[in-house]
Structure formats: C-alpha cells, structure tokens
C-alpha positions in Angstrom: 111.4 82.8 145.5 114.2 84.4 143.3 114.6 81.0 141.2 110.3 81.6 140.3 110.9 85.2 139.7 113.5 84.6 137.3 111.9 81.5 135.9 108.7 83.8 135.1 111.6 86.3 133.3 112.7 83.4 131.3 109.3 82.9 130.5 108.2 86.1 129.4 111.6 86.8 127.2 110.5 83.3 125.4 107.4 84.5 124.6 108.8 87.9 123.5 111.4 86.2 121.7 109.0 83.5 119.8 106.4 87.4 118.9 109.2 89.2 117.6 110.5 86.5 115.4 107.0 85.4 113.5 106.5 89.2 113.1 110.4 89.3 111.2 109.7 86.1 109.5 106.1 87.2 107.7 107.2 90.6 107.4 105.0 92.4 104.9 102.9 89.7 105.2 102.1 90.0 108.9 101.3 93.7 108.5 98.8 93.0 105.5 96.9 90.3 107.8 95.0 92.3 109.7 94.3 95.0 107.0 92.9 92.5 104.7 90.6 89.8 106.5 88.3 92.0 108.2 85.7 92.2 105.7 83.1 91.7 108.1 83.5 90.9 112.3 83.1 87.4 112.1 86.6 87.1 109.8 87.8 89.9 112.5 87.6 87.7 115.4 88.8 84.8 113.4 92.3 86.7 111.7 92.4 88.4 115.8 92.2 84.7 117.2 94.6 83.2 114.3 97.4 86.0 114.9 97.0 85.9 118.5 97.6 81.8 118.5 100.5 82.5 116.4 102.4 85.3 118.0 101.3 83.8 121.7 100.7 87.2 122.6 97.4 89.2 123.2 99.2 92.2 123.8 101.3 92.5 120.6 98.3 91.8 118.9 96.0 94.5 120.4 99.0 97.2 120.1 99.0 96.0 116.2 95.5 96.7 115.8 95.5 100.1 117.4 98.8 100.8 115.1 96.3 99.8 112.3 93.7 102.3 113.6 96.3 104.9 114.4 97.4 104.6 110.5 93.9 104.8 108.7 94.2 101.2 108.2 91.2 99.8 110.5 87.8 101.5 111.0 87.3 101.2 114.5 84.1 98.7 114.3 87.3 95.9 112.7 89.5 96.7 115.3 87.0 95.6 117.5 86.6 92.4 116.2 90.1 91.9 116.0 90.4 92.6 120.1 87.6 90.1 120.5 89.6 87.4 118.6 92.9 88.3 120.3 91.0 87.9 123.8 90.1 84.3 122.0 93.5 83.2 120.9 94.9 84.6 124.2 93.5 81.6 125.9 95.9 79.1 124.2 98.6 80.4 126.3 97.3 79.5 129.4 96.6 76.0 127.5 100.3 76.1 126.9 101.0 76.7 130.6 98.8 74.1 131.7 100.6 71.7 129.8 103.6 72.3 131.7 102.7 71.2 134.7 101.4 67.8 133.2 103.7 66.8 130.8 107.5 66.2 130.5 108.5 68.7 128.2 112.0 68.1 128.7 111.7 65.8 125.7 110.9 68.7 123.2 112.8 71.7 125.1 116.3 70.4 124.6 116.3 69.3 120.9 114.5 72.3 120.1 117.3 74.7 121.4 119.8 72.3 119.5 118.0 73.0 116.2 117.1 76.5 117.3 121.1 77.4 117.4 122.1 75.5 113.9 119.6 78.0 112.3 120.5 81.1 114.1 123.7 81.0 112.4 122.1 80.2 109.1 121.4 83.6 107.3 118.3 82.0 105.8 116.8 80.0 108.8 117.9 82.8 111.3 114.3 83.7 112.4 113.2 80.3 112.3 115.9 79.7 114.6 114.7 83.0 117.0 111.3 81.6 117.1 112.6 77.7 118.2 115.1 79.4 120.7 111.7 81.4 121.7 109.5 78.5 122.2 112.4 76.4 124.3 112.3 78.9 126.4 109.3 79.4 127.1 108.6 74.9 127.8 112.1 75.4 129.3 110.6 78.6 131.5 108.0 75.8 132.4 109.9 72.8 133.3 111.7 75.4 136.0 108.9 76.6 137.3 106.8 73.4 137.7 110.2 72.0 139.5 110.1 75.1 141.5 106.9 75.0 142.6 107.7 71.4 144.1 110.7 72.5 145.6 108.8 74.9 147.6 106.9 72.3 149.4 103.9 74.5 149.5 101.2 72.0 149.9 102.8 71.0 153.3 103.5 74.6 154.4 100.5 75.1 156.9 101.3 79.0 157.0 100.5 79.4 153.7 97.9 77.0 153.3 95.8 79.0 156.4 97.1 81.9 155.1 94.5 81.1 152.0 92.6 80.0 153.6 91.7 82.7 156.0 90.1 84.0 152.8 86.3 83.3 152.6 85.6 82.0 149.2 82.4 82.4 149.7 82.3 86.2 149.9 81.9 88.2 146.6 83.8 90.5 148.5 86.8 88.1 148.6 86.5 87.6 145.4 86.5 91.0 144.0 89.8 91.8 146.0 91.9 88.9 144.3 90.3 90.2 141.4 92.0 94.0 142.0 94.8 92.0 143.1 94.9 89.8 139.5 94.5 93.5 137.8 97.4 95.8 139.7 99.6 92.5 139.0 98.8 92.2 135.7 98.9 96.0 134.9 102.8 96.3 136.7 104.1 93.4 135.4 102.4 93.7 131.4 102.4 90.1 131.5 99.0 88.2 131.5 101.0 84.9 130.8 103.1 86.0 134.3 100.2 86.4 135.8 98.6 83.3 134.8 101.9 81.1 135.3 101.5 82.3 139.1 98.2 81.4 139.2 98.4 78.3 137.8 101.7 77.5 140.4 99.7 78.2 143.7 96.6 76.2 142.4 98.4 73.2 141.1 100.3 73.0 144.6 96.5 73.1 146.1 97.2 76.1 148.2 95.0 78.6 147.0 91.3 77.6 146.5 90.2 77.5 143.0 87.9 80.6 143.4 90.4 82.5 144.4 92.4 81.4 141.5 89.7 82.1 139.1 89.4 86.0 140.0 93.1 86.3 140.1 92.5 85.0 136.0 89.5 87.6 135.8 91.8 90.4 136.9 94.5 89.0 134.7 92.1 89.9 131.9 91.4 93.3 132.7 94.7 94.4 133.3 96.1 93.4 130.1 94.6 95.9 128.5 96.6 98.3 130.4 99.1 97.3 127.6 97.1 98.7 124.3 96.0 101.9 126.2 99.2 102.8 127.1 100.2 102.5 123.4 97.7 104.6 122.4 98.5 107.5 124.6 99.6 109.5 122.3 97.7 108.0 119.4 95.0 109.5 117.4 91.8 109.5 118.4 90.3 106.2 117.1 93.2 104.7 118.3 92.2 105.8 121.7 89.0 104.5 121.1 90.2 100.9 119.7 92.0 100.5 123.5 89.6 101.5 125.5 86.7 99.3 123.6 89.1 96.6 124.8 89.0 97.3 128.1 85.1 97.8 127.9 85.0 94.3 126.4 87.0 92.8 129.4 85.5 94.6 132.0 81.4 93.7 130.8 82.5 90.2 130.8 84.0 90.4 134.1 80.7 91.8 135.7 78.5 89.5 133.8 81.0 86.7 135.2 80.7 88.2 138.6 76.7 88.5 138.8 76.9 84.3 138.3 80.1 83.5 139.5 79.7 80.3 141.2 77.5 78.5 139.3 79.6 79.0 136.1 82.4 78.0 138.0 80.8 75.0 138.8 79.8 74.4 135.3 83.8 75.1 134.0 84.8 72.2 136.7 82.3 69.5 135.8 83.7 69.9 132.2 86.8 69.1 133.0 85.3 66.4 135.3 86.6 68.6 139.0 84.7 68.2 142.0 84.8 71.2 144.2 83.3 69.5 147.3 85.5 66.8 147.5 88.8 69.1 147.3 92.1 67.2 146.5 93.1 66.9 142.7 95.4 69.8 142.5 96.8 68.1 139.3 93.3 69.4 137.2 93.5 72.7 138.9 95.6 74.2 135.7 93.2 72.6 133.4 90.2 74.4 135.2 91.7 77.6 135.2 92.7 77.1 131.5 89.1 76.1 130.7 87.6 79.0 132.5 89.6 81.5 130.7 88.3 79.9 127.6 84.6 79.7 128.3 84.9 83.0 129.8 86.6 84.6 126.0 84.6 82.8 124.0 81.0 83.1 126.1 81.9 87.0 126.1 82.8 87.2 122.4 79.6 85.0 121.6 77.7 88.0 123.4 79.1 91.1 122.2 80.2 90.2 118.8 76.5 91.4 117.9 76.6 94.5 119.6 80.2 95.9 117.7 78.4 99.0 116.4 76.5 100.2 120.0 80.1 99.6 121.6 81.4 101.9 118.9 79.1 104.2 119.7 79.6 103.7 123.3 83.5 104.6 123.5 82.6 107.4 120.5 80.8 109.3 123.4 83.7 108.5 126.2 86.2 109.9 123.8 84.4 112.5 121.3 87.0 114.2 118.6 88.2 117.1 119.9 88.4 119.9 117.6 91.6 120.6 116.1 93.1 124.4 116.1 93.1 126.5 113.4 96.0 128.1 114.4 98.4 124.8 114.4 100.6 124.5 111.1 101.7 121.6 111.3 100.5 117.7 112.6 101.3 114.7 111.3 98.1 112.4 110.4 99.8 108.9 111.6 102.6 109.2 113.0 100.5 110.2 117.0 102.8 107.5 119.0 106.2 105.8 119.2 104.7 102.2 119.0 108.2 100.9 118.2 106.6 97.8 120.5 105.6 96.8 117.4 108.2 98.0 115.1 107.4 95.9 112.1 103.6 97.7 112.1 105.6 101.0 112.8 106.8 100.7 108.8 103.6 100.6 107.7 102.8 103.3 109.7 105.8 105.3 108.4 104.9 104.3 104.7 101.0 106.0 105.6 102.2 109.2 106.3 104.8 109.4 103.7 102.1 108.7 100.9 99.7 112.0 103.4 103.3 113.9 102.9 102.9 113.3 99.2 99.1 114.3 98.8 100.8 117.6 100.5 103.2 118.4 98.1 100.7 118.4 95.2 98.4 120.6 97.2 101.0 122.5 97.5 101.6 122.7 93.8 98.1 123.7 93.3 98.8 127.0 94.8 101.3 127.2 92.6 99.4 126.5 89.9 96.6 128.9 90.9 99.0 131.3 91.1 99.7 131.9 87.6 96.0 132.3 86.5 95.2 134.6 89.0 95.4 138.6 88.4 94.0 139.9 91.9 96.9 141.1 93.6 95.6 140.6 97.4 94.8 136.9 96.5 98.4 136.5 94.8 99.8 137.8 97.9 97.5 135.0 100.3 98.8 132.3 97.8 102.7 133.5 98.4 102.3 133.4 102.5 100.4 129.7 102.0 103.0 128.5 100.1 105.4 129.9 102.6 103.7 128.2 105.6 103.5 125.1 103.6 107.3 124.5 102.5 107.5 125.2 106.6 105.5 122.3 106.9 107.1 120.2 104.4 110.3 120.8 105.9 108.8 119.3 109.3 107.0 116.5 107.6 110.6 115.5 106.5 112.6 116.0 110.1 109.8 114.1 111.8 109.2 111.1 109.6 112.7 110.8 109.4 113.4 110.6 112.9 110.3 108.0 113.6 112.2 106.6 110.8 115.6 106.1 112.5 113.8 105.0 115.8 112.1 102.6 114.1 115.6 101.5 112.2 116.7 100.9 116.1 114.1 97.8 116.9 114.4 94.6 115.5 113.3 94.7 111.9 113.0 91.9 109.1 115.4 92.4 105.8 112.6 93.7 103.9 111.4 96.1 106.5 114.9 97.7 106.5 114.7 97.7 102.8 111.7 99.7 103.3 113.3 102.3 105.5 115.8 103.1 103.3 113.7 103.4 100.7 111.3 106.0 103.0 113.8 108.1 103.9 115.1 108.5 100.5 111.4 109.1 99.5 110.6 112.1 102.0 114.4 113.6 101.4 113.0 114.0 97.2 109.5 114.8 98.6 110.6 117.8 100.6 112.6 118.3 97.2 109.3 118.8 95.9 107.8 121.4 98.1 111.5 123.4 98.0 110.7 123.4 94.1 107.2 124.8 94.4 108.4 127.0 96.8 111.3 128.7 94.0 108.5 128.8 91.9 105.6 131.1 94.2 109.0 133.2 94.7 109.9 133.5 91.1 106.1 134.4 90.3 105.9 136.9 93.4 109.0 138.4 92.1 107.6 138.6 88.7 104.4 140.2 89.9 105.9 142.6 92.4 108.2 144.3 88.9 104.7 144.6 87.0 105.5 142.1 84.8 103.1 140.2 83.0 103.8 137.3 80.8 102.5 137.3 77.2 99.3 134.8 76.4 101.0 132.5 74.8 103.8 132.3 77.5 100.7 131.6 80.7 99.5 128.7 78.1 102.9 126.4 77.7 103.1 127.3 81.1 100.1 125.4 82.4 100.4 123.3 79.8 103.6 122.3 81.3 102.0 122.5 85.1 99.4 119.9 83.9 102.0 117.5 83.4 103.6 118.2 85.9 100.5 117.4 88.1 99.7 114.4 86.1 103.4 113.0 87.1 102.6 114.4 90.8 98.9 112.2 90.6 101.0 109.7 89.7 103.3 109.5 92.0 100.4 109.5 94.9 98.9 106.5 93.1 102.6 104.8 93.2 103.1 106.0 97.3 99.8 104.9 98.3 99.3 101.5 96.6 100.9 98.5 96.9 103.7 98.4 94.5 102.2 94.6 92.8 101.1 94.8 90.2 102.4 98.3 89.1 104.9 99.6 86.9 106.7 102.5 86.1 106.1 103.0 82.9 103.9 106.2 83.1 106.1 107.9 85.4 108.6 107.9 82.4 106.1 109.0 80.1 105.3 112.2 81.8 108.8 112.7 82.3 109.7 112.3 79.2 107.2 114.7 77.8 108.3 117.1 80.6 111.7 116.8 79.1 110.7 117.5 76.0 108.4 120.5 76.3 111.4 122.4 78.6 113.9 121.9 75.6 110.9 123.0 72.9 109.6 126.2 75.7 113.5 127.5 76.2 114.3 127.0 72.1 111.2 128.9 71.5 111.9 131.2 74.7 115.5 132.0 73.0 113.9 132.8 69.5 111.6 135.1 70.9 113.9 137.2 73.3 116.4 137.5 70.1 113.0 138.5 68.1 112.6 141.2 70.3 109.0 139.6 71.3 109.4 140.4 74.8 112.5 141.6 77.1 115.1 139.7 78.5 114.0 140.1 82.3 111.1 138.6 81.3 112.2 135.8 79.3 115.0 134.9 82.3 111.8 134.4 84.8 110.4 132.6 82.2 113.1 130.7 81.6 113.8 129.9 85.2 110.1 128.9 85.5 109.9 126.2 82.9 113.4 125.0 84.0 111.8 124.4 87.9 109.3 122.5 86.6 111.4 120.1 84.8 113.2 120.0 87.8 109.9 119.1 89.7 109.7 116.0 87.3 112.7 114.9 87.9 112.2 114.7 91.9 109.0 113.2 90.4 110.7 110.4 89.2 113.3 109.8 92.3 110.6 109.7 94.6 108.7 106.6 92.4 112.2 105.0 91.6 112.9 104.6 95.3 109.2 103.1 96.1 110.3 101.1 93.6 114.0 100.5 95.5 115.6 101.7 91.9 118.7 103.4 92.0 118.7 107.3 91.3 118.6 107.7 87.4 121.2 110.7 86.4 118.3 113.9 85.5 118.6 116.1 83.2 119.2 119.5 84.2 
C-alpha cells in the first residue's frame, strides 16, 4: 500500500512538473492564449481543450481562466467555454493512464530521463529538460503502479473481491455513494489524475465492477472543481462566478448521466467492444473508463455549449455583485487572490493592476488640475482632502502590488516573467512618485490660497498650458502601461518631455524677469516657481515609468 501511495506522489509531481514547465517555456505566450482565441465559444472550447492537452492538467487550466476573469481579461461567458474545453482535454490524461497498464513504457521512460537531465543543465534547453523529466515521471509513475497493482495479487484476494462485491451494482443508490466517495477523494487529494489512476488500478485487476468504477470517475469530475473555487475565494466576483459555472457544468452532466446511467454505460462498452455479461477482460477495463470519461465531456459540452449565456445568467443570480462601501478608500481592482498556483498568470495579473494604478495617478492629477481653475473656496478645500485621501491610496496601491509582487518573485517563473517583475516594481515605485508629486502640488496651491494669494492671468494660463502637457505625457503613459509594448515606441513620451523641459526653463526665465520687474512679489513668484518646477518633475517620473515598461535603464532628469 505505501509503494501505490507513493507511486501516485510520483505521479502527481510528474504531472506538476511537465504544467509548470510548458507554462515557463511559452511564457508570455501561454498568458496571451487564452486572452486572444476566444472570439466566440466554439474557439473557447477549442484553445480550453488545446491548453488543457498540453499542460495535462484541468486544474491549472481552470485556475488560469479564473486568473483571466479575476484580471478583466475574460468576460465570464469565455471563461465558460474555456472550462468546457479544459473538461475536454482533461480526458487525455486518463487516455495516458490507460496506456500504462497496456503498454511497456519502459522503452520511452528511461531515455527520456537520460535526455531530460543533458538539458537541465543546458541554460537554453533547461525547461525542455523540466518538461521530459516531467513526462518520465509520470510513464515512470505508471510502470510502478501497474507493477504494483500485480504485486498485490488482488484478483486472487477473495476478501476484497466480496468485499466489492457486497456492493449491489444494480442499485442507483450504490452508485451515488461511490460517486460521493469519487468526489470527497478527489476534493482531499486535488488530484483527478490520482483519483483516476486508483480507479483505473482496482478495475484493471477486475476487483471492482465497472459501475462502480464508472461513478468513482463521475465523482472524480465533480470534485475537481473543488480546485478552481478554492482559487477564487478571495477573487472578484466574476471570478467566483467562472468556478462555480464549472462546477454547475460538472454536476448537470453528472445528473443527466445518472437519470440513464446504465444504458450509456452499456453503449461506452460496446464501443470499446466490452461485454458486461460475460465479465472477465479486466485488460479493457482502463480503456472503458477512459472512453466513458470522454463521451461523458464531450456529450455534456455538445449539450451546454449552446446554453453559455442562460448558465451565465444562472450563476449571476447564485452570486449577485454585492455593493461595494462608500466608505472604503482603498481596494485593489485585480489583485482579489494569491493565485501564485499559477504564478506565470499572476504577472499578468500584476501588470493589470499596475496599468488601474496608473489610470489613478492621472485622476489624481485632474484634481490637481481642477484645482487651479477653481475660485470657490469650500470646493478648493474638498479637492485638498481628495487629493489627500488619494496619495493615501497611492501609497497602498504601491505596498500591496509590491508585495504580490515579491510573492509572485517566490514561484517558479520563466526569464521573461522575472524581467517583468523587475520592471513592475520599478514602475509602481515612479508611479507612487507620481501621486507624491501631485500631492506637493494641491499643498503648494492650498498654501497659496490659504495666504490670499492669487496668481496673475497670465501666470493660471502657462500654468495649464503646462498641466496639459503634463496630462498628454500622463495619457500617454496609460496607453504605454496598458497595451502591449509591440509595436510601440517611445518616441512621444520624449516629445512631451521635451516640450515640458522646455516650457519650465522659458516659465522660470520669464518668472525671474517678472519678479525683478516688480510685476508681482517674490512670495508669489517662489510658489510659482516651485509649481512649474513639480510639474517638470511629474514628466520626468513620466518618463521613468515608460522607460521601465520598456525595460530601459533610468535616463539622468533634469532637475
């Protein structure tokens, strides 16, 4: 019992170990899949079936998607798609499984670990070499357990055979127990392929009946999706949504399974040419169980794939948005849960909210802006305490990204997705630059306004004049943040901060002339002054902010 138990750990760190390495070895690529071929829910199913096959894990791929929905990247009607294709390309694994207890693959496991180890120490190759390492230890996983099963003997153990078969197949009731049994399994051990390799063990040695089996498969199904709703605990809403329409999806199939049980079963065995009534022929008990699971995926996909925007609706009601409190400062938009499961896809997520962090900052130059045109007192005062609350909140945005940054940092990331860390936590450090300098200048204006002062007409114009380009650079630098970086260039950004530039050295030469002119006092001209030099300042974190998007070294600014 202890060699199966560890044989099914093998197993499970093979498969873990094949899923983390395709995700390092497509890197940006991988997190772009999903985002870009779900134009409509038949190319959903497909790219959820396709990623699925390739990462040999339903789970990863369902946590993925709810990541996607978490970060604004996937309305909720693609993510379901995407689920129903992942249940699809979930299927191969027990394919996979099947294979191993019907063909040597002693042949492919040891020649594959051979090469897997040459690349490992290749810096190039070294996540082909994971994944090769991955998939010989997953065949390897199932050449121990198929020799394990044997060595148990089962099929001559009369205990256990009329322990089995004290079980009346017959009942629905039986059945729905090994199917509670499949689903508290599944849902401790967040391992369908565990589950299924189990399965697939007792059935090949002909000890447990075939329906019995079969529900242990049904509850398999069910219970994975303990995996994405735990993820999206603390998600967002729609994530929430996106995990439990999974478990919806599983759970109608199950009961439209259940309400013609038998005869499907009887259908799934005379395609892979199994005759129940005659018993014997353990050997084509994997294959059955592998066929079932497919029929069963694909016949419920087939069904619901029609119905995407009444289960929508459906889990819309379960879950309705709960409204958020007026009275809470501060909440990050994508950042809801750790889903460092799925660290590459945690980046992207990161990347989303630093670009919503950005979109902040301006606002919050707007208020600044609005506060040089306005003359009511009482709405100059409301502007000062917004601006207040917000640099508060800029300074969180920053502490909290940075430390989903640095537990990101901790999982296993590609080259690239390091890159991109650095490059994030660069970009929030000269974001909350931003909102520091909007804050220096509300308190500069408040200060100005409590004294009585009041700028001259011409002094308010290069002053928005100036706050316009500054706003242009700012527009900018949301364009740069939120967009794909292909196919862009910086060459704007240095046009706005080169007129910026030159408009502080004009404003302070003219500001100098005027003060010596005796055009206005010096207290005046020191605030405006220290006003137009901010802003130039602004620009300049303007331009760090795009450099390191860019993963540019800082420029030296002007200051």
């Amino acid at each position: 019992m202890l060699k199966i138990l560890g044989t099914l750990g093998l197993l499970i760190f093979g498969m873990r170990m094949m899923s983390n390495a395709l995700q390092k070895m497509a890197g940006a690529q991988l997190r772009h899949v999903l985002s870009r071929m779900t134009t409509n829910r038949f190319m959903g199913v497909l790219t959820g079936a396709g990623v699925t096959c390739a990462v040999q894990s339903s789970s990863a791929t369902t946590v993925m998607t709810v990541s996607f929905v978490s970060a604004g990247l996937l309305t909720l009607g693609q993510a379901i798609s995407v689920i129903m294709g992942a249940n699809i390309g979930t299927t191969l694994t027990a394919w996979i499984l099947s294979l191993g207890y019907n063909v040597d693959l002693t042949t492919v496991v040891f020649p594959a670990f051979l090469v897997g180890i040459l690349l490992i120490y290749h810096k190039r190759y070294r996540y082909m070499g994971d994944f090769l390492f991955g998939i010989a230890f997953m065949f390897f996983a199932l050449v121990l357990l198929s020799s394990a099963g044997k060595e148990l003997d089962l099929e001559h153990n009369q205990a256990v055979i009329d322990f089995f078969l004290s079980f009346d197949q017959s009942s629905m009731l039986t059945i729905l127990a090994f199917l509670a049994i499949g689903t508290i399994i599944t849902c401790i051990v967040q391992s369908s392929a565990a589950v299924m390799a189990i399965t697939i063990l007792l059935c090949s040695t002909g000890v447990l009946p075939i329906h019995l089996g079969i529900a242990l498969v049904m509850g398999e199904n069910i219970g994975t999706t303990a995996t994405a709703n735990l993820a999206a605990l603390g998600a967002n809403t729609e994530a929430r949504r996106a995990a439990l329409a999974h478990l919806l999806f599983n759970v109608f199939g199950v009961i439209w399974v259940l309400c013609i049980f038998y005869p499907f079963v009887n259908v799934v065995c005379r395609m892979v040419g199994y005759d129940i009534t005659a018993g014997g022929q353990a050997e084509k008990l994997p294959v059955v169980l592998a066929m079932f699971h497919t029929c069963f995926n694909v016949t419920n996909t087939a069904l619901l794939i029609g119905f995407i925007p009444q289960i929508e609706r459906v889990v819309r009601w379960i879950l309705p948005d709960k409204s958020e409190q007026q009275s809470e400062p501060f909440k990050l938009q994508y950042i809801k849960a750790n889903l460092i499961q799925t660290p590459e896809i945690a980046v992207l997520q990161a990347q989303k909210e630093t670009a919503h962090y950005g979109m902040r900052t301006q606002q919050m130059f707007t208020m600044v802006r609005n506060m040089i045109i306005e003359q009511d007192e009482n709405k100059l005062e409301q502007f000062y305490d917004s601006i207040q609350q917000e640099e508060e909140v800029s300074d969180n945005a920053e502490i909290s990204i940075a430390r989903f940054l640095e537990q990101v940092s901790e999982g296993h990331l590609s080259y690239e997705s390091k890159t991109k860390v650095r490059q994030m936590l660069r970009e929030i450090g000269e974001l909350e630059s931003i909102g520091d300098s909007c804050y220096r200048l509300a308190r500069t204006m408040h200060r100005h306004g409590q004294h009585g002062h009041q700028f001259t007409k011409e002094q308010k114009q290069n002053l928005s004049e100036m706050m316009d380009l500054c706003d242009q650079a700012l527009t900018q630098m949301n364009h740069v943040l939120g967009e794909r970086i292909e196919g862009q260039d910086m060459k704007d950004t240095y046009f706005y901060e080169n007129q910026i530039n030159i408009m502080r050295d004009r404003l302070k030469a003219e500001n100098v002339k005027a003060v010596n002119e005796r055009q206005y006092d010096y207290a005046l001209g020191t605030q405006y002054s220290d006003l137009v030099g901010e802003l130039e300042k602004l620009g300049d974190y303007v331009i760090n902010v795009v450099e390191a998007r860019f993963g540019q070294h800082q420029s030296t600014n002007k200051t």
